[in-house]
ZAVO-282543 format. One line per field, with one value per atom (N, C-alpha, C): residue number from 1; atom name; x, y, z. Coordinates in steps of 0.2 Angstrom, whole numbers. Example, Ala and Ser with C-alpha at 12.3 -4.5 7.8 and 13.67 -1.06 7.14 Angstrom:
% ZAVO-282543
seq: (1,1,1,2,2,2)
atom: (N,CA,C,N,CA,C)
u: (66,62,66,64,68,64)
v: (-28,-22,-16,-11,-5,0)
w: (39,39,39,35,36,39)
***
This chain:
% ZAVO-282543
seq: (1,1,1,2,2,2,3,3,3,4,4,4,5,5,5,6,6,6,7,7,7,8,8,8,9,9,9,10,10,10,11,11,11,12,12,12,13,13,13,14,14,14,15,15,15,16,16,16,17,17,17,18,18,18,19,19,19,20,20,20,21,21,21,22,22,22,23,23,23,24,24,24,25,25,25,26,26,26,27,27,27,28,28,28,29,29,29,30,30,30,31,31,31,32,32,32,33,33,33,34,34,34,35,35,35,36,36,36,37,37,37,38,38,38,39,39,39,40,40,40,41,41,41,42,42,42,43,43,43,44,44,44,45,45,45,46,46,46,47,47,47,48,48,48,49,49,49,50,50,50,51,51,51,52,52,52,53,53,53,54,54,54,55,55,55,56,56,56,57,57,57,58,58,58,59,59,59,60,60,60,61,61,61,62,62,62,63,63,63,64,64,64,65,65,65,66,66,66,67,67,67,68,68,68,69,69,69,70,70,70,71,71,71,72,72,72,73,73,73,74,74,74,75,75,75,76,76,76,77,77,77,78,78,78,79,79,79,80,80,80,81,81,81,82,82,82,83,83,83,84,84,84,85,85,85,86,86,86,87,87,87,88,88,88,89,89,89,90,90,90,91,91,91,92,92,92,93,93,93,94,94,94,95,95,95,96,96,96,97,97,97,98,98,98,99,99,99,100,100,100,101,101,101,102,102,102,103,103,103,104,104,104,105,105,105,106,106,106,107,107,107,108,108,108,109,109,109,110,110,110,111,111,111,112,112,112,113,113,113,114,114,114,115,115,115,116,116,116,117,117,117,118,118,118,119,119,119,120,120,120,121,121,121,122,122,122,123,123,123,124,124,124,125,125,125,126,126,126,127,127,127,128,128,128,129,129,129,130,130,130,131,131,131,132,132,132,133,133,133,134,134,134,135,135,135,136,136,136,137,137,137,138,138,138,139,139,139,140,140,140,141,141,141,142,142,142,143,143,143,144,144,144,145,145,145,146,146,146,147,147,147,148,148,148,149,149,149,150,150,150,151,151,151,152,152,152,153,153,153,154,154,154,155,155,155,156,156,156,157,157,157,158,158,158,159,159,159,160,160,160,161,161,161,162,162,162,163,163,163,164,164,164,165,165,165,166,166,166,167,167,167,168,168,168,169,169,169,170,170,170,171,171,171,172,172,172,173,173,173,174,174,174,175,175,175,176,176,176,177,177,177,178,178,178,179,179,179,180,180,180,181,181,181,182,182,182,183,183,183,184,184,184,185,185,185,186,186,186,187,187,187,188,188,188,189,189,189,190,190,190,191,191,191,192,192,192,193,193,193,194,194,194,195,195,195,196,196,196,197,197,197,198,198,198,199,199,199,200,200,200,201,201,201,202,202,202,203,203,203,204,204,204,205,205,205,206,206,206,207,207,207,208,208,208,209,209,209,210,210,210,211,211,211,212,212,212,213,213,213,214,214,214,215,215,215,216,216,216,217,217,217,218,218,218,219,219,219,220,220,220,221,221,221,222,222,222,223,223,223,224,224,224,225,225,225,226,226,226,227,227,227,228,228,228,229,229,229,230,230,230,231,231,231,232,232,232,233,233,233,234,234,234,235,235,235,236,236,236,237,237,237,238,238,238,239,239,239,240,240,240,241,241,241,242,242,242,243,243,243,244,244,244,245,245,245,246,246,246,247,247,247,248,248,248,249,249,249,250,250,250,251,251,251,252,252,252,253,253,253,254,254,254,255,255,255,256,256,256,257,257,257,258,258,258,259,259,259,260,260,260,261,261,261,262,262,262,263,263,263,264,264,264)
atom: (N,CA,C,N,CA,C,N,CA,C,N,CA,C,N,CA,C,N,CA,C,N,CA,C,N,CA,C,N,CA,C,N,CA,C,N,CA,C,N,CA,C,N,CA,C,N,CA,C,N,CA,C,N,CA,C,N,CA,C,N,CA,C,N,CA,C,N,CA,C,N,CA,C,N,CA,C,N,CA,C,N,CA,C,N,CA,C,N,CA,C,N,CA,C,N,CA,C,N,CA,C,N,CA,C,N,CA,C,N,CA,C,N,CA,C,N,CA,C,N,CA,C,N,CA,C,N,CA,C,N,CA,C,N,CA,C,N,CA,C,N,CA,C,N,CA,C,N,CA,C,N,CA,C,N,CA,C,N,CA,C,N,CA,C,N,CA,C,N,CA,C,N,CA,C,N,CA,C,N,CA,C,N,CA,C,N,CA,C,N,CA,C,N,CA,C,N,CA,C,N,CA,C,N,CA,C,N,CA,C,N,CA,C,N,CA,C,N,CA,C,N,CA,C,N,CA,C,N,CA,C,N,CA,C,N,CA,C,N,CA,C,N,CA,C,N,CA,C,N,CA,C,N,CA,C,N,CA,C,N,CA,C,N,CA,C,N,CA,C,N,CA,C,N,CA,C,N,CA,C,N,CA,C,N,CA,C,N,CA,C,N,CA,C,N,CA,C,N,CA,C,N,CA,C,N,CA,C,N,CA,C,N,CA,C,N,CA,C,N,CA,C,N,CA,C,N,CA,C,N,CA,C,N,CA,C,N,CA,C,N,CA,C,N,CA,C,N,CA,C,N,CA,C,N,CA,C,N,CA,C,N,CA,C,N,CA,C,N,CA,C,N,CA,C,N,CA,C,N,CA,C,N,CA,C,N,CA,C,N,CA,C,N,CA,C,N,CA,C,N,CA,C,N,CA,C,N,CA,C,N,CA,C,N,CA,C,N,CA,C,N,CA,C,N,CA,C,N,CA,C,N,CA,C,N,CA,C,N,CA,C,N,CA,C,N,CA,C,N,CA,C,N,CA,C,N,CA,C,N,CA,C,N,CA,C,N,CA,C,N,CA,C,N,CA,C,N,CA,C,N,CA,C,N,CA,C,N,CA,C,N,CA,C,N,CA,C,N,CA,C,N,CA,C,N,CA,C,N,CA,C,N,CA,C,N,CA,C,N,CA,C,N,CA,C,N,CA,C,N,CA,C,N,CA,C,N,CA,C,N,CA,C,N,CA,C,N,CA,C,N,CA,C,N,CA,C,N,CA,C,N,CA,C,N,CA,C,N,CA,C,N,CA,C,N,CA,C,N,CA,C,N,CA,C,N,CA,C,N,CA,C,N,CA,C,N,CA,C,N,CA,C,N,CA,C,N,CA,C,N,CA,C,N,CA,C,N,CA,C,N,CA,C,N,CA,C,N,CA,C,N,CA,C,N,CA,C,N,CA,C,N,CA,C,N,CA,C,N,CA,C,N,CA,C,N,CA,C,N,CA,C,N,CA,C,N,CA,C,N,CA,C,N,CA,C,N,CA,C,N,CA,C,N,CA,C,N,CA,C,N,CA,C,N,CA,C,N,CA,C,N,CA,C,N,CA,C,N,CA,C,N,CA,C,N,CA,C,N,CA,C,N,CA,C,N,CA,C,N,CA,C,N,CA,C,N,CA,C,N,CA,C,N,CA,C,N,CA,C,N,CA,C,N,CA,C,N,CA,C,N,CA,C,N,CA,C,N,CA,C,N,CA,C,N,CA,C,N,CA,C,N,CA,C,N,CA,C,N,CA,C,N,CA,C,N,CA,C,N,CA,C,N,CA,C,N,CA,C,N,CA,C,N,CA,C,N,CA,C,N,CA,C,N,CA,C,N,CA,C,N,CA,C,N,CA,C,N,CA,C,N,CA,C,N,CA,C,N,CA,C,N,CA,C,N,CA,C,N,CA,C,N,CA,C,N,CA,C,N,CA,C,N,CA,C,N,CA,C,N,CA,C,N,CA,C,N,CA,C,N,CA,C,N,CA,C,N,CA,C,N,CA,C,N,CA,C,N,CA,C,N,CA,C,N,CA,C,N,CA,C,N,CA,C)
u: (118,116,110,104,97,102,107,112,114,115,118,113,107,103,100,101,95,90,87,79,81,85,85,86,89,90,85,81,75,70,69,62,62,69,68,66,66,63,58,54,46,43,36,29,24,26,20,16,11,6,4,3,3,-6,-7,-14,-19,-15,-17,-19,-15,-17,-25,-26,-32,-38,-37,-41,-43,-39,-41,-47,-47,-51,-60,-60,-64,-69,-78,-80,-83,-80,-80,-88,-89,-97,-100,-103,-108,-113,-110,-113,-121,-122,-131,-135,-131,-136,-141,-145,-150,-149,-145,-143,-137,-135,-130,-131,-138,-139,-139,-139,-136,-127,-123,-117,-118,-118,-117,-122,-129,-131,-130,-128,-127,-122,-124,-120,-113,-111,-105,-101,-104,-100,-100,-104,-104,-97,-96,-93,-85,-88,-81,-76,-82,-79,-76,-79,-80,-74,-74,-71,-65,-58,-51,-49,-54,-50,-49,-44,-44,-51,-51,-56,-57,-61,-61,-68,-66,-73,-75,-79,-79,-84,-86,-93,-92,-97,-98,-107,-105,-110,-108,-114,-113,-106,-104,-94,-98,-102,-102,-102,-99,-101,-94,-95,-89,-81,-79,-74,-75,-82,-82,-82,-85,-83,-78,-73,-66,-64,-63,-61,-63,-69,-72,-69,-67,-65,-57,-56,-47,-47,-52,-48,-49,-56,-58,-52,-50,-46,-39,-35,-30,-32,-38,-40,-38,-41,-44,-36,-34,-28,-21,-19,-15,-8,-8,-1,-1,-6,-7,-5,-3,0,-8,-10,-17,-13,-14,-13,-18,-16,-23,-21,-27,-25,-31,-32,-37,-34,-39,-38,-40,-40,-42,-36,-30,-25,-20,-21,-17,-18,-25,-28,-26,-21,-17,-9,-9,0,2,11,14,14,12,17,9,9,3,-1,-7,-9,-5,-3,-1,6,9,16,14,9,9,8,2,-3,3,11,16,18,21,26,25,17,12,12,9,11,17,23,30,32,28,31,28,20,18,21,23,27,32,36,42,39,37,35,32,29,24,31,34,41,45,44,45,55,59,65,64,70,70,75,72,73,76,82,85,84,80,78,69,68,62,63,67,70,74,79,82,78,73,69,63,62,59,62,69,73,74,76,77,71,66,59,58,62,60,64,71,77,74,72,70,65,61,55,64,67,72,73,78,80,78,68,66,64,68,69,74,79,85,89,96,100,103,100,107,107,99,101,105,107,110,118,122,126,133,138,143,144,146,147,139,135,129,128,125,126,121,121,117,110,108,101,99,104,101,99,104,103,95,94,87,82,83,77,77,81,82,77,79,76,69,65,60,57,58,55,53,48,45,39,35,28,25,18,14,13,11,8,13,20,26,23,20,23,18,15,10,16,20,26,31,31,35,34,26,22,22,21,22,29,34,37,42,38,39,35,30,25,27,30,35,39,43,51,46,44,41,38,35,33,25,22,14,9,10,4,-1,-4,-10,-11,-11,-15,-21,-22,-25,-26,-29,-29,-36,-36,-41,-41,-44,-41,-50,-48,-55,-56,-60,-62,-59,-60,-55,-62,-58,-63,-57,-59,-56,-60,-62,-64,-61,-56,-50,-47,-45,-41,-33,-31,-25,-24,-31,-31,-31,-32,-33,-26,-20,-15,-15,-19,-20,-24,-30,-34,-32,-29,-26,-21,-19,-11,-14,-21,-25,-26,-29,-34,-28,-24,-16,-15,-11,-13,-17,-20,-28,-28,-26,-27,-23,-16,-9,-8,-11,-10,-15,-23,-27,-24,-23,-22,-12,-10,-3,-6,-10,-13,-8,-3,3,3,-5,-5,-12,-15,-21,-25,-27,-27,-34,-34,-43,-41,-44,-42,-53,-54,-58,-59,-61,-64,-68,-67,-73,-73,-79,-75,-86,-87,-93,-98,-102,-103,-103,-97,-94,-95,-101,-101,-93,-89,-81,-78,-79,-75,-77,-84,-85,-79,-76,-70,-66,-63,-58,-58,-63,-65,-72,-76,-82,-80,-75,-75,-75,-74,-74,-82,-81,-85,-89,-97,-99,-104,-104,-111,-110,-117,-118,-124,-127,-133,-136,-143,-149,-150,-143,-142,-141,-145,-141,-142,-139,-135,-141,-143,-149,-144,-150,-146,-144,-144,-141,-149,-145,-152,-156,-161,-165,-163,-165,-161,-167,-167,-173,-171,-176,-174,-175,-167,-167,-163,-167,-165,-157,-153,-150,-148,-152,-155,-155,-158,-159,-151,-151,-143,-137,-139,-131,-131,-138,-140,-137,-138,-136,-129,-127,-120,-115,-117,-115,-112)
v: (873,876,872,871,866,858,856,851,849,855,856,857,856,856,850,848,841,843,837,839,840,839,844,850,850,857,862,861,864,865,859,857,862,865,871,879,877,886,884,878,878,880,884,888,880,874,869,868,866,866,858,856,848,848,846,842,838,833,826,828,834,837,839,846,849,843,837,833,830,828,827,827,834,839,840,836,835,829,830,826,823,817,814,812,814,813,807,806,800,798,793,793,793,790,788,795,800,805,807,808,811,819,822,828,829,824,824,820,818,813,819,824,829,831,825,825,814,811,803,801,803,802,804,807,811,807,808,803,805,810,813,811,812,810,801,798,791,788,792,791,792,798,801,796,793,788,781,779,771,772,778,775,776,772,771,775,777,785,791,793,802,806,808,814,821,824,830,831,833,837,843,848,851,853,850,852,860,862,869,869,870,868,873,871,876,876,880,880,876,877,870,863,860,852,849,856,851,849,851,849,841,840,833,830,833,828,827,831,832,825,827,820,814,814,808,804,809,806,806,809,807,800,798,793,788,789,782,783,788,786,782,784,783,774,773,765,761,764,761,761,766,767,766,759,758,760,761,759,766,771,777,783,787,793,798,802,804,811,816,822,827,830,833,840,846,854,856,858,860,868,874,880,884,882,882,884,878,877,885,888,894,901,902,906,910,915,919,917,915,914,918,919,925,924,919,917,917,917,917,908,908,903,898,902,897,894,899,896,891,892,884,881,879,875,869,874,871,866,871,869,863,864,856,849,853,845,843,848,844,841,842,838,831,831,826,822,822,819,814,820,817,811,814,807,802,802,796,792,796,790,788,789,787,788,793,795,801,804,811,812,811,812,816,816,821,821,818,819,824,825,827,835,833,842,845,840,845,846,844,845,852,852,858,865,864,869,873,867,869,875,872,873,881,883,889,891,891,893,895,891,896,901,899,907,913,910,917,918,914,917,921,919,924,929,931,940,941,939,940,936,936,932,937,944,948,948,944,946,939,934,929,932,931,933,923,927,922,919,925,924,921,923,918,913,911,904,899,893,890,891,895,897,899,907,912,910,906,905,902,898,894,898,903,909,912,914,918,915,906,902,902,902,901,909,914,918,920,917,917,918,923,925,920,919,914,910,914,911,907,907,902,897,893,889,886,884,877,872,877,873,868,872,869,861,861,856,849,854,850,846,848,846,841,842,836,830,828,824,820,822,823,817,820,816,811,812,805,800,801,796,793,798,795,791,782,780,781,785,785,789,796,800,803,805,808,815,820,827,829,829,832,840,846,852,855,856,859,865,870,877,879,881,883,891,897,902,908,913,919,924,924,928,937,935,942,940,947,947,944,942,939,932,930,922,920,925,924,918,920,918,909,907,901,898,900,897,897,900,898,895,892,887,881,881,875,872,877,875,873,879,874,869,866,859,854,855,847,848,854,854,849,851,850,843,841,833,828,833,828,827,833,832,828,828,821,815,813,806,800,803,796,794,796,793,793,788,789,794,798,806,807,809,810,817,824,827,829,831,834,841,845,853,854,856,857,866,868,877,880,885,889,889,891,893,900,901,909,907,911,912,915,919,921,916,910,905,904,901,901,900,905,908,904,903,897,889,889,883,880,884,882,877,876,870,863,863,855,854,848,844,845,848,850,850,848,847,854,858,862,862,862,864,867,862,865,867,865,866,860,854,848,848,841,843,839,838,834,826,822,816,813,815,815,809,806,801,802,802,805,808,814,818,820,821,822,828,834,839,842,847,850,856,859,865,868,873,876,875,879,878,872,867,860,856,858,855,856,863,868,864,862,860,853,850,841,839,846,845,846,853,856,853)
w: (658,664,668,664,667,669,667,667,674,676,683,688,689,694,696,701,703,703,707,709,717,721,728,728,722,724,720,716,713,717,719,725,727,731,737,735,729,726,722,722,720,724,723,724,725,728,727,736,735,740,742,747,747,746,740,741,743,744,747,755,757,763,766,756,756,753,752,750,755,761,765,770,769,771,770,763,760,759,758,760,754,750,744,742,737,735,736,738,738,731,727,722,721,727,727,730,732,735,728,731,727,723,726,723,718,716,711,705,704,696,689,691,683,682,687,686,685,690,691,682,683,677,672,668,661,660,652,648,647,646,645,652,658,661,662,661,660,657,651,646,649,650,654,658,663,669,664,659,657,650,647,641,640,637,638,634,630,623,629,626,631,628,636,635,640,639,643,644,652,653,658,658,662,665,672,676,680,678,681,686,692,699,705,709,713,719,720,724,729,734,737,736,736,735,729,725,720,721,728,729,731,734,736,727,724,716,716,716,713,715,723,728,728,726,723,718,713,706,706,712,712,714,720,724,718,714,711,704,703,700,699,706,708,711,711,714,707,701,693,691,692,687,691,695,698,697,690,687,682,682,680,683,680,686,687,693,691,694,691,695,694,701,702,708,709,710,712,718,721,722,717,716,723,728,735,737,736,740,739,731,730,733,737,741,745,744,750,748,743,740,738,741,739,731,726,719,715,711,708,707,705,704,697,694,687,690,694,695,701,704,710,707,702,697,694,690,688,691,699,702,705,708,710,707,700,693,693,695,694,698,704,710,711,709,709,704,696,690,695,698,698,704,709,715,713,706,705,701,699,695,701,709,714,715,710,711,710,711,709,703,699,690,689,685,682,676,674,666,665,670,670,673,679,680,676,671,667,662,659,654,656,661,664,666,669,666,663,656,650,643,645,644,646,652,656,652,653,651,643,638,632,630,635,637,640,642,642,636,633,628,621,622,617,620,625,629,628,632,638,642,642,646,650,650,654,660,662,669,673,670,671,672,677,680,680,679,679,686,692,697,701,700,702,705,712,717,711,712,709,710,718,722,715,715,713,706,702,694,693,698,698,699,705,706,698,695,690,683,684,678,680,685,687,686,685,683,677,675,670,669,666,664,668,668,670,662,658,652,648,651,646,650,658,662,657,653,651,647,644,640,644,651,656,656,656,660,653,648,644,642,641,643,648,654,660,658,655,653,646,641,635,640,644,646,649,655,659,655,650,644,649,651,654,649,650,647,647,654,656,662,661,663,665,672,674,676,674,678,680,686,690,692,692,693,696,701,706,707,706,706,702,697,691,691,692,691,688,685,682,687,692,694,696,696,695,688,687,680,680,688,687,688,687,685,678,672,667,664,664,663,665,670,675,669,667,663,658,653,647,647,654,654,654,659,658,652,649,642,637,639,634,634,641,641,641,643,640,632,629,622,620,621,618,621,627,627,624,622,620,613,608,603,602,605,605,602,606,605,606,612,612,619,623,629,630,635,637,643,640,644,648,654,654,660,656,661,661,669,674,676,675,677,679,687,689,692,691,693,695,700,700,693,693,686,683,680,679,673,667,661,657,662,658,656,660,657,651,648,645,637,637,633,631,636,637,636,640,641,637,633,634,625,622,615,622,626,631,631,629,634,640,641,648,651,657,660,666,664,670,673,679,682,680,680,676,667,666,658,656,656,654,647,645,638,636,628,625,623,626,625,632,639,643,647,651,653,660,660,667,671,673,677,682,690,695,694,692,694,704,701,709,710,712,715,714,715,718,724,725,735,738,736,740,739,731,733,734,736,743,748,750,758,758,751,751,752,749,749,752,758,762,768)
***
């Protein structure tokens, strides 16, 4: 069945958001500003930017201004990493969507996968199919219908929990054979209980790709500072405001308040 589907004809029932659009938008951090040396200076982020092992990490700061990090850290990525794929998800762009956030978050990384392999891959679509296809069958096939247009069978494979899509993703990543990846992900919050499912596809993934060890991985999290996360995400690697880590190299302290206004 996932055999007989391309990538045009899938495209047109994904839930994804153009990024590079909402990036756009946004005003990339200034390294030398003076309000940001408890993200530029710390070590862990030093590390983060400089070392060629995968790593992880997660800054938690005030919602203004971290989108200008995010942005920052995609363009220099996509500069550094020529010949790497960098994908990346600003939880901004999900905002008012009819689909839930895990299902754009998916639908997004697949669309970015496949344009960075610059065709439209039928080894990467039917591998994501497939992937959906067996979250069914440890339910149900009844509602798959003989007489069925190819539309519908597709709507039908894409309906899936939120919490199976990490396997999806995993999967497209698997087939694409990424030497060198990048994941950038901005605003990441649980602030409603129907983002819960979004954050543990996250945390699935950066888990499931750092432990592979068959690519070089570096994923990025940046989100408010919501102690809920914690949960989820708090085994990463992390730099929060005003909470710096020990070990970390000279830091000017500053404000809350002075640094909403710097970043504003």
């Amino acid at each position: 069945m996932a055999t007989k589907v391309d990538w045009s004809t899938l495209s047109r029932h994904l839930s994804f958001v153009d990024q590079d659009r909402h990036r756009s938008t946004n005003v990339p951090l200034d390294e030398n500003s003076p309000g940001f040396p408890w993200i530029t200076k710390n070590i862990d982020f030093i590390k983060w930017e400089s070392d060629e092992k995968s790593r992880a990490l997660w800054l938690s700061g005030p919602r203004d201004g971290m989108m200008g990090v995010a942005s920052q850290v995609i363009a220099k990525e996509k500069a550094i990493r020529s010949n790497g794929c960098v994908l990346y998800f600003f939880c901004a762009t999900a905002r008012g969507a009819r689909s839930s956030i895990a299902t754009i978050f998916a639908h997004t990384l697949l669309r970015q996968i496949v344009c960075f392999w610059g065709a439209e891959d039928q080894a990467i679509t039917t591998a994501f199919l497939t992937a959906l296809l067996e979250r069914h069958i440890h339910r149900s096939l009844s509602d798959f219908k003989k007489d069925d247009t190819l539309d519908a069978t597709v709507e039908k494979i894409l309906d899936v929990p939120d919490d199976d899509l990490h396997a999806t993703l995993l999967e497209a990543i698997a087939i694409a054979k990424l030497e060198d990846l990048s994941l950038i992900i901005d605003g990441i919050s649980i602030a409603t209980s129907k983002d819960d499912a979004f954050v543990r596809n996250v945390s699935f993934l950066v888990d499931h790709v750092m432990d592979a060890r068959t690519t070089r991985f570096k994923a990025l999290l940046t989100s408010p500072q919501h102690s809920e996360l914690r949960g989820s995400l708090g085994h990463l690697p992390s730099i929060e405001l005003d909470k710096e880590r020990n070990g970390c190299a000279s830091i000017i302290p500053v404000s809350e308040q002075v640094l909403t206004r710097l970043v504003s």
